[in-house]
C-alpha positions in Angstrom: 0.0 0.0 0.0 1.2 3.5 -0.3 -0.3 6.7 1.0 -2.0 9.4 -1.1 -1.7 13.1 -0.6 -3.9 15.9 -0.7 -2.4 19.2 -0.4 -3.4 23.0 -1.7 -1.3 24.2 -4.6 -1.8 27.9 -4.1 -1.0 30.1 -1.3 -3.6 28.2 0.8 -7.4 28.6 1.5 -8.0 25.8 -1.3 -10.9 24.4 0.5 -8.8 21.1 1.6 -10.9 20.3 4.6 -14.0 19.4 2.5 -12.4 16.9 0.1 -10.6 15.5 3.1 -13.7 15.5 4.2 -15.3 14.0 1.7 -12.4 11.4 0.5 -12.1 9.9 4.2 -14.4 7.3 3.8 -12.3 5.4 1.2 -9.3 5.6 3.8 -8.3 4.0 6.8 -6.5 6.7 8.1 -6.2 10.6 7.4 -2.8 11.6 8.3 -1.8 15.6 9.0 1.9 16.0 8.0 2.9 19.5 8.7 1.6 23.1 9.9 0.0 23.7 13.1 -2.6 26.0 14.5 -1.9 28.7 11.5 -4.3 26.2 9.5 -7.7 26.4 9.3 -9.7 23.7 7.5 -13.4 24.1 7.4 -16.5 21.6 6.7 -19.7 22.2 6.8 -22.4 19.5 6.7 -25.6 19.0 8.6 -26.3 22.6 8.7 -23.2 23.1 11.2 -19.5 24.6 10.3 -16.5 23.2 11.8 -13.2 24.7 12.1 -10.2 22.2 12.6 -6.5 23.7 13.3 -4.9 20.8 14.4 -7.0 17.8 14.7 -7.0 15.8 11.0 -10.3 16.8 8.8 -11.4 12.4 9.2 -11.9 13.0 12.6 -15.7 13.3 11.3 -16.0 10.1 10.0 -17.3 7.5 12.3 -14.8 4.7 13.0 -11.5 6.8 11.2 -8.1 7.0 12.9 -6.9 10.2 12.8 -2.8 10.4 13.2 -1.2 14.1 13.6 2.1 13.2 12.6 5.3 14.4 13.7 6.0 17.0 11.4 3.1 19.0 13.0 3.8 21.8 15.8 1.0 21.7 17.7 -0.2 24.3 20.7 -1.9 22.4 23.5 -4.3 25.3 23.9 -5.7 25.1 20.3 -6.3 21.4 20.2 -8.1 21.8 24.0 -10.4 23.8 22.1 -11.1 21.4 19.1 -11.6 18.8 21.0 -14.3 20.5 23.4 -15.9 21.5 20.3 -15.3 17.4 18.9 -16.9 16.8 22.7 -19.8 19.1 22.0 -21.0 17.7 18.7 -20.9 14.0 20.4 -17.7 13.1 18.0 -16.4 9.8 19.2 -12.6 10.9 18.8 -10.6 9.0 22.2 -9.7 6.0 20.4 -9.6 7.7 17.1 -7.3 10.4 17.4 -3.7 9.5 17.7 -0.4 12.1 18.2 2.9 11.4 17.1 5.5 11.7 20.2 8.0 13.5 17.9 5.4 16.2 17.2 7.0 19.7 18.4 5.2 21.8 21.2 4.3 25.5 20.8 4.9 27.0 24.2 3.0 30.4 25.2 6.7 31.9 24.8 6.7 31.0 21.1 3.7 33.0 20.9 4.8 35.9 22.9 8.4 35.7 20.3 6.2 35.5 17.3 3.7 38.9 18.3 7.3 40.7 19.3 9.0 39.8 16.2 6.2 40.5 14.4 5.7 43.7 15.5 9.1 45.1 15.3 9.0 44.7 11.4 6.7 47.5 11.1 5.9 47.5 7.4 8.1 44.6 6.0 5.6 42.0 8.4 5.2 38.8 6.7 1.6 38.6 8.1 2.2 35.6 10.5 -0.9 34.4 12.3 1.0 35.0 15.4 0.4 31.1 16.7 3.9 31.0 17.4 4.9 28.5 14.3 8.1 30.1 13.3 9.7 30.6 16.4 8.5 26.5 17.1 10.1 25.7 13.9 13.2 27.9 15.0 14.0 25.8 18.1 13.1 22.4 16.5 15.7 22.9 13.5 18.2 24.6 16.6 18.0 21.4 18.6 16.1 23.2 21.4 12.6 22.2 21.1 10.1 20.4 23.3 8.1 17.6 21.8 5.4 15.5 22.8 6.8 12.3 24.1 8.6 14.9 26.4 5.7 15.0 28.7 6.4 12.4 30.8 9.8 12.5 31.1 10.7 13.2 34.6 12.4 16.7 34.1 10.2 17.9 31.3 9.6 20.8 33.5 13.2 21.7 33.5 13.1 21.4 30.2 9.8 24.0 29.9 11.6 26.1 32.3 14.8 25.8 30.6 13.6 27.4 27.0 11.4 29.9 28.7 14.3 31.4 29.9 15.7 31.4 26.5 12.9 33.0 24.5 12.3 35.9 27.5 16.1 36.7 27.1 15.4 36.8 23.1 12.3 38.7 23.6 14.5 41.6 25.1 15.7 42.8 22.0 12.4 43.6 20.4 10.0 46.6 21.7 7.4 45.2 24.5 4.3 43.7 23.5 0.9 43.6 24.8 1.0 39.4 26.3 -0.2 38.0 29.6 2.5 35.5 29.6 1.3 33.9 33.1 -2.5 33.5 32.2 -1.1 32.4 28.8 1.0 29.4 31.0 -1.9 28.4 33.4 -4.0 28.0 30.5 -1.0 26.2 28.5 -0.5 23.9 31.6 -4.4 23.3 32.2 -4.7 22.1 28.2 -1.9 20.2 28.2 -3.9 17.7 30.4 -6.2 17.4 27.3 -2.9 16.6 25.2 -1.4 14.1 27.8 -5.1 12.2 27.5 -4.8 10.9 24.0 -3.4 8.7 22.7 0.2 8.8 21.6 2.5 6.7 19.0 5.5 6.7 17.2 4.2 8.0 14.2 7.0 6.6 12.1 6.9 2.9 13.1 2.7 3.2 13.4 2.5 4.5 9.6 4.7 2.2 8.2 3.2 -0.7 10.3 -0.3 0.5 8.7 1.2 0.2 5.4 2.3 -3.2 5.5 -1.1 -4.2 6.7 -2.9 -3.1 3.9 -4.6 0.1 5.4 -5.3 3.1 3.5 -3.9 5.9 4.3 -4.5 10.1 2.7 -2.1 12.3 4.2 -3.6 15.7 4.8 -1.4 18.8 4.2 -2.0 22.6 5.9 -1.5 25.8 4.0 -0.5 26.2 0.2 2.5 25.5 -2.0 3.2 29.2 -2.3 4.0 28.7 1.4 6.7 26.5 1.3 9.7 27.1 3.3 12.1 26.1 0.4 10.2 26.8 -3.1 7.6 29.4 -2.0 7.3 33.3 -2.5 10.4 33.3 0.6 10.1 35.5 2.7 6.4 35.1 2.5 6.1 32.2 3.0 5.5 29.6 6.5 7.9 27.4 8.5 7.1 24.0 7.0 7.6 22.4 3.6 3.7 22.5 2.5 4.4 20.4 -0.8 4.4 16.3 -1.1 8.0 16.1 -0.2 7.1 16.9 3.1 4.7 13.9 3.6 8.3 11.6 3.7 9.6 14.3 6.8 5.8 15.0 9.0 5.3 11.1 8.5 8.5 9.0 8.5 8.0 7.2 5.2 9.8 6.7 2.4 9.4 8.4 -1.2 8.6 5.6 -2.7 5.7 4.9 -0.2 3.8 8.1 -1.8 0.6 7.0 -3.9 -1.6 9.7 -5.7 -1.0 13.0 -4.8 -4.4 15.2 -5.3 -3.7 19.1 -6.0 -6.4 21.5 -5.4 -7.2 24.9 -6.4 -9.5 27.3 -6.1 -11.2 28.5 -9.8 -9.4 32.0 -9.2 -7.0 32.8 -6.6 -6.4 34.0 -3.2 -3.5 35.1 -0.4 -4.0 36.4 3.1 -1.3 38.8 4.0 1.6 40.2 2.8 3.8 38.8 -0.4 3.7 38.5 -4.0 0.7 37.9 -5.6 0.9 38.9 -9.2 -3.1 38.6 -10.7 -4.7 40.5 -7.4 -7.4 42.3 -8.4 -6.9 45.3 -5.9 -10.5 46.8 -7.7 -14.2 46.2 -7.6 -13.9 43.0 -9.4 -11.4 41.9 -6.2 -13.8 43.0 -3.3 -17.2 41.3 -5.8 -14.5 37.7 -5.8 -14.2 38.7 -1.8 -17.8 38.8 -0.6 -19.1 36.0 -3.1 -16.1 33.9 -1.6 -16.9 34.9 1.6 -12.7 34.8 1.5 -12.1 35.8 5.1 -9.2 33.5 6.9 -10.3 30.4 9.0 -7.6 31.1 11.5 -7.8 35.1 11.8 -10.8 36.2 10.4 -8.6 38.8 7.6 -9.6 39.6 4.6 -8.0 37.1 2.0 -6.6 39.2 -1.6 -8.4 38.0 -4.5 -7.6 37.5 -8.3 -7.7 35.1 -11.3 -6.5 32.3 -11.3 -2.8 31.8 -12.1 -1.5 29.1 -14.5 2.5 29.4 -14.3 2.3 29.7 -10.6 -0.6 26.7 -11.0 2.2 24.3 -13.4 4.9 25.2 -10.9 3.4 23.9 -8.1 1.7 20.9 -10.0 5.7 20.1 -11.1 7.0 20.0 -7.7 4.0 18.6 -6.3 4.1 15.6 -8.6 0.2 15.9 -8.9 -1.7 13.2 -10.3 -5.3 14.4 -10.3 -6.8 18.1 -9.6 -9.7 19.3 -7.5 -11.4 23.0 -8.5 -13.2 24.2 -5.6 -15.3 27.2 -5.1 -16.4 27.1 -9.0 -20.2 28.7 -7.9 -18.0 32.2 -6.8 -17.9 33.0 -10.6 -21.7 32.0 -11.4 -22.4 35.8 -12.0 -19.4 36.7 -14.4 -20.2 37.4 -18.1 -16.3 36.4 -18.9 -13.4 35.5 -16.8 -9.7 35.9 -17.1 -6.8 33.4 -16.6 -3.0 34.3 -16.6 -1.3 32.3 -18.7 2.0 33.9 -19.0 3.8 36.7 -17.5 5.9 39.9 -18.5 8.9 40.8 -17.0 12.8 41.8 -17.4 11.5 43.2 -21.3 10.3 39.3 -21.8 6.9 36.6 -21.7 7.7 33.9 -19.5 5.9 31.0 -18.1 8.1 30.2 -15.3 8.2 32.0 -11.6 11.1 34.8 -11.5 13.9 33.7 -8.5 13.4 37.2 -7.3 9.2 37.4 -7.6 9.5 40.1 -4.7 11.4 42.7 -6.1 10.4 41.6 -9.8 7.5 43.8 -11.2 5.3 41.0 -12.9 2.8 41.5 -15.0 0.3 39.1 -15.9 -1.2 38.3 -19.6 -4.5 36.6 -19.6 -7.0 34.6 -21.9 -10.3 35.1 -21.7 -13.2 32.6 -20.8 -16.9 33.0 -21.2 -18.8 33.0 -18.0 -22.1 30.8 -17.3 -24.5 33.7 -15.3 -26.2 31.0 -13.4 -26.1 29.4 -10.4 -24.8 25.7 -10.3 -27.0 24.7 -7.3 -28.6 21.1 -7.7 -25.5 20.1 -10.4 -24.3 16.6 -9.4 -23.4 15.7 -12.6 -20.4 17.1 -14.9 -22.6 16.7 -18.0 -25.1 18.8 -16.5 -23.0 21.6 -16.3 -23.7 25.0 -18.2 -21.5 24.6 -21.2 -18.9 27.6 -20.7 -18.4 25.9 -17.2 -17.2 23.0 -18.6 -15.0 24.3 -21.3 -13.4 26.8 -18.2 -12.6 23.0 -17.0 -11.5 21.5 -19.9 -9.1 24.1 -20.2 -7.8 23.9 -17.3 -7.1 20.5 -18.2 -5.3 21.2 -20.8 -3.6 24.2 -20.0 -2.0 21.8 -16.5 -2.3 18.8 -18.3 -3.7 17.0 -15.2 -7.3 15.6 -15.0 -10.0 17.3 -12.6 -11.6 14.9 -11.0 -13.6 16.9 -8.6 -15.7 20.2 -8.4 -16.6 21.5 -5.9 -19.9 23.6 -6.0 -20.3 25.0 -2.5 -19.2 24.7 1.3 -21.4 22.0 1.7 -20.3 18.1 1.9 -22.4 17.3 -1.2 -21.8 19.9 -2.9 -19.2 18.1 -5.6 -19.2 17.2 -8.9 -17.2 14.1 -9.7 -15.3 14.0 -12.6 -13.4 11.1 -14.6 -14.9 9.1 -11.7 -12.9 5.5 -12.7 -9.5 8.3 -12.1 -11.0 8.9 -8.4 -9.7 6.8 -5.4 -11.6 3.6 -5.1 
């Protein structure tokens, strides 16, 4: 058996908890590889909306195990609170959700590091969510990091009290924040409990042991391409490697153990905070893409930057991705546009490229588009991709041709059955 991968191949906000969502029941096991709290997946189904940061997007579906591997930083705070909202809509999750003991800990002094950091950039911010990843990523690649299966060691709290110290010395060279950094540590200490309750594994040996049983596994990713540590829009970009390469790191398998791995866009495009971003639509045709998105962030609630949808940056991130199949979400946001655009090559240094600039920062892009007609109808009671309007399905088919990757699902809405299957002998069986 191998594990499949579904991951966002934009700058996040792809709509990744859904198909999880939706995907889980042809899996044994949905696996989160990387991120932490700076993610927000969201499902909706039964009339309710969930938020997950943390806890794998299977947790949902009855009799799943749910693994949050060890290339996840997880704050103990965060996952108290999804699991008293798992607790509050009567989700069996005890014996279904599993943590890796080499999963790092954000500690309430990441968080205070993070805001201060943050802060102190005045203009040139990255826009971090200010969860406290980077400076948990920091001390895990420094060899000073506290991780899960440290616990219940007998001096973990040596150990807490050890790299407190450190960060509050660091924290002295940036301007004071605003941070209760003792209610933040009662709280930190009282959720922990939550964390020390489940159940936890050595992700590496547990994954691979599933494997050779036959179980399925879909590893889950956080974020977007563009956000990767190594081959995103750097600086802009988070702490983690977001692309399929990082499934071998946040799950201790092998390359060769990686199956499909299922790329998914949004229909246009989208980026919350600061960074590159070269078909925003800073106009009225951006803020009309905004509030028919409803493209606020799951995590903090800001206004996501919206444009058309970006081909080069889409083949980049299909190339290192190694996608095999492609998801379109949030198709219904262009129902009311009599055309639509689609970069499919840029102009810079006096050229037309297709490929990403090194330098895409300091690089004045500009983007050259085709045009597509729109449908002007709502798509509401589609199930089938024949039933499509007919400009809906060639935007599709271009797409398809343009990437030269098969859609396989569209997704129509928030909702759980809100999706189109496509080339449905391609889909997972």
């Amino acid at each position: 058996m191998k594990v499949d991968v579904l991951l966002g191949l934009q700058w996040g906000d792809e709509g990744k908890g859904k198909i999880v969502d939706y995907l889980a029941n042809n899996y044994d096991i949905v696996a989160r590889f990387q991120g932490g709290p700076n993610a927000g997946h969201t499902l909706k189904f039964d009339g309710k909306k969930f938020v997950l940061h943390t806890v794998p997007s299977g947790i949902f579906r009855d009799n799943l195990l749910n693994v949050i591997g060890n290339g996840v930083v997880i704050d103990p705070i965060t996952l108290k609170k999804e699991i008293q909202n798992l607790e509050d809509a009567d989700v069996d999750y005890k014996d279904r959700l599993l943590v890796a003991r080499k999963a790092h800990l954000i500690l309430p002094t990441h968080r205070l590091m993070d805001a201060a950091s943050e802060a102190a950039k005045g203009k040139a911010k990255i826009g971090s969510t200010l969860k406290g990843i980077g400076p948990t990523y920091m001390d895990k690649t420094g060899r000073n990091g506290i991780r899960v299966g440290d616990v219940h060691l007998p001096n973990f709290k040596e150990r807490y009290k050890a790299l407190r110290k450190k960060h509050l010395k660091l924290v002295q060279m940036y301007p004071a924040v605003d941070f209760d950094l003792e209610a933040e540590e009662t709280k930190w200490f009282e959720c922990l409990e939550t964390l020390k309750s489940l159940k936890h594994v050595d992700g590496e040996y547990y994954i691979n042991q599933a494997l050779k049983d036959g179980k399925k596994i879909l590893a889950e990713g956080a974020q977007g391409s563009m956000l990767d540590i190594d081959f995103g829009t750097y600086p802009f970009v988070t702490s983690s490697n977001t692309i399929s390469s990082g499934v071998c790191n946040g799950l201790g398998i092998a390359p060769s153990k990686i199956g499909e791995v299922i790329g998914i866009t949004k229909a246009y495009c989208t980026r919350v905070g600061g960074g590159p971003f070269p078909t925003e639509l800073d106009n009225k045709i951006g803020e009309f893409l905004r509030s028919e998105g409803g493209e606020f962030g799951a995590t903090t609630g800001r206004p996501r930057r919206c444009g058309w949808i970006d081909l080069p940056q889409l083949k980049y991130t299909i190339m290192l991705n190694g996608v095999t199949q492609l998801v379109v979400t949030k198709i219904d946001v262009l129902n009311n546009f009599e055309s639509l655009q689609a970069c499919n090559q840029y102009q810079y240094n006096g050229g037309i490229h297709e490929q990403l600039p090194y330098d895409i920062n300091n690089i004045q892009v500009v983007p050259l588009y085709q045009s597509h007609s729109g449908w002007q109808q709502s798509l509401d009671g589609i199930t089938k991709f024949e039933d499509l309007p007919a400009t809906a399905k060639d935007y599709i088919h271009s797409l398809e041709k343009d990437l030269e990757v098969p859609v396989t699902m569209i997704s129509t809405g928030p909702e759980r059955e809100k999706l189109i299957l496509k080339n449905v002998s391609e889909m997972i069986s």
